[in-house]
N, C-alpha and C positions, 0 to 999 in steps of 0.2 A: 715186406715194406721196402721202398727204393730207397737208396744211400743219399738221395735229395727228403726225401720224408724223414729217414734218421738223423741227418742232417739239421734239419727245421726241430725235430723234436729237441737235439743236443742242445741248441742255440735256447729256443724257451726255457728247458731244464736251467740251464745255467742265469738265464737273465731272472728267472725267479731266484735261484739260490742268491745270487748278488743282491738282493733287494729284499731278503728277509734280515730284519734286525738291525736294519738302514731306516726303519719310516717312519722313529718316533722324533724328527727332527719339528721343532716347533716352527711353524710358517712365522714369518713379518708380513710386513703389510704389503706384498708386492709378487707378482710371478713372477720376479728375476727371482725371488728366494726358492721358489718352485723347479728352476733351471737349479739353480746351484747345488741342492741336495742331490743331485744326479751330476757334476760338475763335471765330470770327465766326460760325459754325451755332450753339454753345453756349452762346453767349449771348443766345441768342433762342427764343421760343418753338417756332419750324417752322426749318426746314433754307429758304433761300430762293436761287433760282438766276431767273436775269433773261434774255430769250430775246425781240430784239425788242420791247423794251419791253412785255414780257408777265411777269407775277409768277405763276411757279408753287410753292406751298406745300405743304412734305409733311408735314403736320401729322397724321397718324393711320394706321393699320393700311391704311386702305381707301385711301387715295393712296399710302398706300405698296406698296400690291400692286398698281396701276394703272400706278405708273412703271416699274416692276419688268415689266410686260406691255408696255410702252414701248421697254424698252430689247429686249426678244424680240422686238418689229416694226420694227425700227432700219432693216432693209432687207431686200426678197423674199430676199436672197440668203444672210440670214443663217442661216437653220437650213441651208441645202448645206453654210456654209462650218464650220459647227459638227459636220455629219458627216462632213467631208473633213479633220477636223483631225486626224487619226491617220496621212493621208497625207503630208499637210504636216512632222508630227513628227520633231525633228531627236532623235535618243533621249536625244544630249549634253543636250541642255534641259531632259529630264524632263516626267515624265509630263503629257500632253495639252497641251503649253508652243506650242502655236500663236499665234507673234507677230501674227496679222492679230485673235484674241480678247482683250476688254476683261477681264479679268482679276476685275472686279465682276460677270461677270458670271456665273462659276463658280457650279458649282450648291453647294448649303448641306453637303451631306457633304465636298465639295473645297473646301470653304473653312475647313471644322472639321479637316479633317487637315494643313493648311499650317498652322493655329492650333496644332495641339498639336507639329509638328514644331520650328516655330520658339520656342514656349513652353521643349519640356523643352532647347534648343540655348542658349536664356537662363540657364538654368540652368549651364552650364559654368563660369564664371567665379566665378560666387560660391561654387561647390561647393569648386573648385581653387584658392581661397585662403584658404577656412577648415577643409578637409577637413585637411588641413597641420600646424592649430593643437596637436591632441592631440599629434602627434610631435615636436614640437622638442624637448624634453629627451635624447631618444632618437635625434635625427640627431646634435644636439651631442656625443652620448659617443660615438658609432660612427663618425662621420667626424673625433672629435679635435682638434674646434675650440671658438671662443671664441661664447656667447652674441650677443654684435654680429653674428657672421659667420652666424650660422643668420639673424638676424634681416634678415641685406640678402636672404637668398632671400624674404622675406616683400615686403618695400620693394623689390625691382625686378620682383617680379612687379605689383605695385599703381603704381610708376611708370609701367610699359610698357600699363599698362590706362588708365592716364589719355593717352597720348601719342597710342596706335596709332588709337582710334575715331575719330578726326579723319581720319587716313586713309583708313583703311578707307571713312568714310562719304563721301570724294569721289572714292573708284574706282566707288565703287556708283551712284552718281546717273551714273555714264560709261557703264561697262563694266558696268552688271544687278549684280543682288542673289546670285542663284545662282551666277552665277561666283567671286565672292568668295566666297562661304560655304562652296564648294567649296576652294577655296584655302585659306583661313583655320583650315579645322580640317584640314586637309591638316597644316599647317604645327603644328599644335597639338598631334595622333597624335606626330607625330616629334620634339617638344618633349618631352612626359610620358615618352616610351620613353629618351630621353637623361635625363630626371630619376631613372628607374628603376634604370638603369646608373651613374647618376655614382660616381664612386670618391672624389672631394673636393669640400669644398664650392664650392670655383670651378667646376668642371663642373657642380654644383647650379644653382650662380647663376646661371651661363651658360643652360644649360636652361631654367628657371624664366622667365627673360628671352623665349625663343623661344617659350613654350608661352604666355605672358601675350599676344604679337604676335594668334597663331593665337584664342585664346575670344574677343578684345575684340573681333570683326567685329560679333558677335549686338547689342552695347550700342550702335551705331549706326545698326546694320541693320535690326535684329525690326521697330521700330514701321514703320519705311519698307515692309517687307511688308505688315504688317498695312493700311496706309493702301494699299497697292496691291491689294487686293483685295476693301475695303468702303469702303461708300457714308459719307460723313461721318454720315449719321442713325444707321449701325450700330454705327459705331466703338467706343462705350462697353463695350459689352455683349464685342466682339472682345477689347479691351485689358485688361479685367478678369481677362478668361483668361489672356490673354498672359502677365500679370507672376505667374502661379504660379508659374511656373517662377524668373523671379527669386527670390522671394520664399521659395519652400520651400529654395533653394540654402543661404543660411546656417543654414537650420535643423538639414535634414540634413547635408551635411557636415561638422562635427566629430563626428558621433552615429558615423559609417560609418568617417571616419577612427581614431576612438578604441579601437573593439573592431578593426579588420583592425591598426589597428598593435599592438595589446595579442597578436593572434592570431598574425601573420604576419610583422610588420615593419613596420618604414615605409616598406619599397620597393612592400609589396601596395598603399599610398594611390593611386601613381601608378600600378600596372598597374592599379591599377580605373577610374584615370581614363583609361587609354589604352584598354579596351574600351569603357569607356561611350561616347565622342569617336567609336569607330569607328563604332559602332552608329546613333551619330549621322550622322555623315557618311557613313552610309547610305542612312540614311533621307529625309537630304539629297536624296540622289544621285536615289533612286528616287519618290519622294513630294513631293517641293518643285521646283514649274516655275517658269520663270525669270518674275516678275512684272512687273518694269520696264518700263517703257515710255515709248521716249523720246519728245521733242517730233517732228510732223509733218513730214516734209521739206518745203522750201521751194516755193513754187508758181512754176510756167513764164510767164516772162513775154513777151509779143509783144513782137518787134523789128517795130518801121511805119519803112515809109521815106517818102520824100517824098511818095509820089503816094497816101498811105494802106493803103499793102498791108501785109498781113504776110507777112515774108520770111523769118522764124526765131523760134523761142522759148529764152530763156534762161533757166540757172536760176541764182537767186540764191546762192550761196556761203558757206554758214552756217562762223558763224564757230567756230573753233576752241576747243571749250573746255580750260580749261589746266586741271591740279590740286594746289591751292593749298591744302596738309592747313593750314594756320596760319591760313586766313579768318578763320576761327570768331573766332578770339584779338580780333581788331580791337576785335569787341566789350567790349574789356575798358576802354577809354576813356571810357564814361559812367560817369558820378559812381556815379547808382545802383546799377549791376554791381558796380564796387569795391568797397562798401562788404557791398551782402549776401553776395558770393562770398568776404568776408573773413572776414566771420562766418561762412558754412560751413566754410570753411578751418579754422578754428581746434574748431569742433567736431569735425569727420572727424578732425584732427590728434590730439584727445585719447580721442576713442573706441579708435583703433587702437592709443596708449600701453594703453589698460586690455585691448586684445584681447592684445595681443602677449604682453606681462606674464601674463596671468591662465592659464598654461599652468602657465610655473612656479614660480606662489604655489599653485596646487592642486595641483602634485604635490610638489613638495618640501619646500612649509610644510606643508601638509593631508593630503599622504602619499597620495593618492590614485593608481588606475590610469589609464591612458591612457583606457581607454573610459568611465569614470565621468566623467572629467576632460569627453570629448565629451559627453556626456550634459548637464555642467554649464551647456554654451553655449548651452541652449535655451533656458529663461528667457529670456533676452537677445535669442535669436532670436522668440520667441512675440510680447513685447512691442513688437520693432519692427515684427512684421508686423499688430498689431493699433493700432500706433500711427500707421503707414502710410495703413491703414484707415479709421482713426475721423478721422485730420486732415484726408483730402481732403473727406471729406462733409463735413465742418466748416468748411473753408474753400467749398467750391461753397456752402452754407448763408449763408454771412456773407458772402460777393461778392453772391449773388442779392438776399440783404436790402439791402445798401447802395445797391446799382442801384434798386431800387426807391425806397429813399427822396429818391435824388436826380434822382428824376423821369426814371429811365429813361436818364441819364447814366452812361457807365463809364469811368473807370481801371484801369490793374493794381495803384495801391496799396490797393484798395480791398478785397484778396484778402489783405492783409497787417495783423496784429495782433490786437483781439479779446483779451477776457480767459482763453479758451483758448488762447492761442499763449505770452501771459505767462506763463501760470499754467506751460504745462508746461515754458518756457525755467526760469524758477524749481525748478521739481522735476528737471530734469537736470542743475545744477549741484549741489542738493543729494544730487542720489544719485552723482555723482563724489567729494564730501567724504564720505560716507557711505561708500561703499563703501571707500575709502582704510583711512580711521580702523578698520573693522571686520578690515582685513585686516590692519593695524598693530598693533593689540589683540590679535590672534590669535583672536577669537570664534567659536563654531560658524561653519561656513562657508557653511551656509544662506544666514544674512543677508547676505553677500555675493551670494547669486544672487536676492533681494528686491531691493538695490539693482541691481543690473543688468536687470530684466525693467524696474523702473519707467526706468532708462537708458534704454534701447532702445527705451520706449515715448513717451518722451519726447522722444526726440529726434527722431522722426521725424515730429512735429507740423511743427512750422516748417519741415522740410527738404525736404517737401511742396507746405507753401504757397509757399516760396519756389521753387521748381524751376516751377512754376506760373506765379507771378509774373513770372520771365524770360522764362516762352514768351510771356505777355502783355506784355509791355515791345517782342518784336520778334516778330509774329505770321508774318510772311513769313518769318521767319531762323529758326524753331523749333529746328531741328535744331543749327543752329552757337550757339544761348544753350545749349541743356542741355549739349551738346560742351564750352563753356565752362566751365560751371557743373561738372563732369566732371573735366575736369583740372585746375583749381585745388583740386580736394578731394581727387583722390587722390593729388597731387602733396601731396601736404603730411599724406596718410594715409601717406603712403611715409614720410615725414621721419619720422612719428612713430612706424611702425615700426622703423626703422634704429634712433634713439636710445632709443629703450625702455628697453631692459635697462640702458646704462648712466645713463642718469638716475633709473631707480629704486632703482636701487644707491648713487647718490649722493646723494639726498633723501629717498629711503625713501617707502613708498604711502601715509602720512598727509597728509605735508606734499606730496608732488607733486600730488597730485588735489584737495585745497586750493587750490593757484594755479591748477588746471585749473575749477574752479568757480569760483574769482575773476574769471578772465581772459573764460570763460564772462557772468558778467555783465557783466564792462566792454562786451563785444564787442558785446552785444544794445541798447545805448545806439545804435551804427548801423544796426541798424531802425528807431529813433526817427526818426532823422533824415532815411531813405530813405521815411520816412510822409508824412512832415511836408514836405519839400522835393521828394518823388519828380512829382508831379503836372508842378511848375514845370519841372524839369528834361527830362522827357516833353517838353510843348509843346517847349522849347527843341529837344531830341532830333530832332521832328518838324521842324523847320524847315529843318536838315541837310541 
């Protein structure tokens, strides 16, 4: 082999080892979060990997199709082992899942089908907690219960979504990707079919709980595939795709939920969820090989005795890794994390007051049908997902500018603030009072879903940057900041489902979503402070 083929082989060896154990980072809604979990490529002009003190740059189409013929002469033996890999094939594994192949190195139609499988399996989760929303007036009079009690199936299925990806994402880095995602909506089928059946709403709750366990694998899992079978230079363009599937989830499910419950019921929400799931973990089963791949086994080491001989080779004893779903959490002791995680905290916490709520102010103030009522959620859905959109360019925009100005120096606070991030924390507090008052007024109900698209769009500026920001604050820890960042927002999006109903009831939607704009601006005073002090606190971090 030529010292340029040893070479190219060194270089992939190493950019895989870098990227195992990095891919359980949860995407946002945007392919700057896709650049970031690679942030030290992304924030440079070329992709740079170091090989014997040799700098190889892949700065353009034409070294990018070089390295790509690089890793195809890796060794004489590699095209045998690449036609022996259907012999090798354990079927459990799925399709062409030969562990001895670099998973980058799958050809472009096998890498666009694990994209869209694990895209539309992202989608589970947000479908199966807003597809719900049209029916609650409708489970509460058929199961004969109290408003609170529909609304804890809403809050423990968003509890167990914030708890479980912790887990889930330290079986995965152990025990592969496929296994669990096999599992997970295993567990999620027989969730939705006991939500189908419940007879009360505690067999609801209970269900709801089991079915939240089984979707939440996808929100710690997806990116970890993704990162396991593209090169860091491609990732942008992969993750783009990826978060469709998030991303169209809130749109369509209440649209699907609305007219099947208006047509069917609202037991058809959850059989629609149980074929869809199935079909998925199908697709799984048959179309998605196990990607992971772990670290190297240890190398044989010579026993020498006195007289120079070697008399045995040992091998080293790699140590047992243990799994510790709570790591992630530790992070929660820098200054900086507190303070932004609080302030998402408290935004998730009031969005999900105006989700929960807004089912039945439109159908029993407004008089509307279940399937109009789903139709109403899109606005809200359109604008977060253009608010998604337009805030990560915005932020990769104003990090890039400020790198520059400081002479090629970076921070992660440097990705935070800017008079768009102001401007739209300012227009989401006022479209919480806004939409309040309109709905308190009793007004055409239009203008209630004007104030909700600018909501949606609004809030998802900062929730962006900041999701961004933590990956920068702990580039090596990606995956346990958003984990993080995760369960402190649905943890407290639960809170604000459970109480919903009865604090709207006790303050009425003018004056609740008033203090939810207020509180809104107090909260954003620590960003001020996470600008302003975050750098100092960094170094310190770093010294740790």
């Amino acid at each position: 082999m030529s010292d340029e083929n040893k070479s190219s082989k060194t270089r992939i060896e190493e950019d895989l080892v870098i990227d195992i154990g990095h891919g359980s980072d949860l995407v946002a809604t945007t392919e700057l979060q896709a650049d970031v979990l690679t942030n030290d490529d992304a924030s440079r002009p070329t992709s740079v990997y170091s090989d014997n003190d040799k700098t190889v740059g892949l700065a353009s189409d034409n070294q990018q199709k070089c390295a790509e013929k690089d890793v195809a002469s890796i060794s004489p033996s590699h095209t045998s082992r690449m036609e022996s890999a259907k012999a090798k094939k354990a079927w459990w594994r799925g399709r062409s899942s030969n562990m001895d192949i670099d998973p980058k190195t799958y050809t472009s139609r096998k890498k666009i089908s694990i994209t869209a499988v694990i895209a539309l399996a992202g989608s589970i989760s947000p479908i199966s907690s807003t597809i719900y929303y049209p029916a609650l007036v409708t489970v509460q009079e058929e199961l004969n219960t109290t408003a609170t009690a529909v609304n804890a199936s809403l809050s423990i299925f968003t509890f167990f979504t914030a708890i479980f990806p912790l887990m889930w994402a330290s079986f995965g880095d152990i025990y592969g990707r496929r296994n669990i995602y096999l599992i997970s909506f295993s567990i999620y089928v027989v969730g939705s079919i006991g939500c189908a059946l419940s007879v009360n709403i505690g067999m609801l709750i209970a269900f709801r709980a089991f079915s939240a366990i089984g979707s939440s694998s996808v929100m710690s899992l997806g990116a970890g595939t993704i990162s396991d079978i593209y090169y860091p230079h491609e990732r942008g363009r992969a993750f783009s795709w990826y978060t469709i599937g998030p991303l169209l989830g809130p749109a369509l499910g209440p649209i699907i939920g609305g007219y099947l419950n208006e047509g069917l019921g609202w037991r058809s929400t959850f059989w629609f969820l149980v074929i869809f799931s199935f079909l998925l973990l199908c697709g799984i089963f048959f179309l998605l090989p196990e990607t992971f791949r772990p670290a190297p086994p240890p190398e044989k080491l010579p026993i020498i005795n006195e007289k120079g001989e070697t008399v045995a080779e040992s091998v080293a004893k790699p140590k047992k890794r243990r799994v510790n779903p709570l790591q992630a959490l530790d992070i929660l002791k820098y200054k900086n994390i507190q303070l932004v995680v609080t302030f998402v905290a408290f935004t998730f916490m009031f969005f999900y007051l105006v989700n929960t709520t807004f089912t039945r102010t439109y159908t029993l103030q407004y008089g509307l049908s279940s399937g109009v009522v789903g139709l109403c959620y899109f606005p809200q859905a359109i604008g977060s997902m253009s608010g998604g959109l337009f805030g990560g360019r915005y932020s990769d925009k104003l990090y890039r500018s400020r790198v520059v100005k400081a002479n090629g120096e970076s921070w992660p606070e440097q990705r935070l603030g800017g008079w768009v991030m102001w401007t739209s924390i300012a227009v989401e507090g006022l479209a919480f009072i806004a939409y309040g008052w309109c709905v308190q007024m009793n007004v055409h109900f239009a203008w209630g879903l004007v104030c909700q698209f600018f909501l949606g769009f609004a809030l998802m500026i900062p929730n962006v940057a900041i999701t961004a920001y933590l990956v920068d604050c702990f580039r090596t820890r990606g995956a346990s900041a958003t984990a993080c960042n995760n369960f402190v927002r649905y943890l407290m999006a639960g809170i604000g489902a459970l109480i919903a109903s009865a604090i709207d009831d006790a303050l009425g939607d003018g004056i609740l979503y008033t203090i939810c704009g207020g509180v809104l601006f107090l909260s954003s005073g620590l960003l001020v402070v996470v600008i302003s002090k975050g750098r100092e606190w960094g170094k310190l971090r770093e010294e740790q």
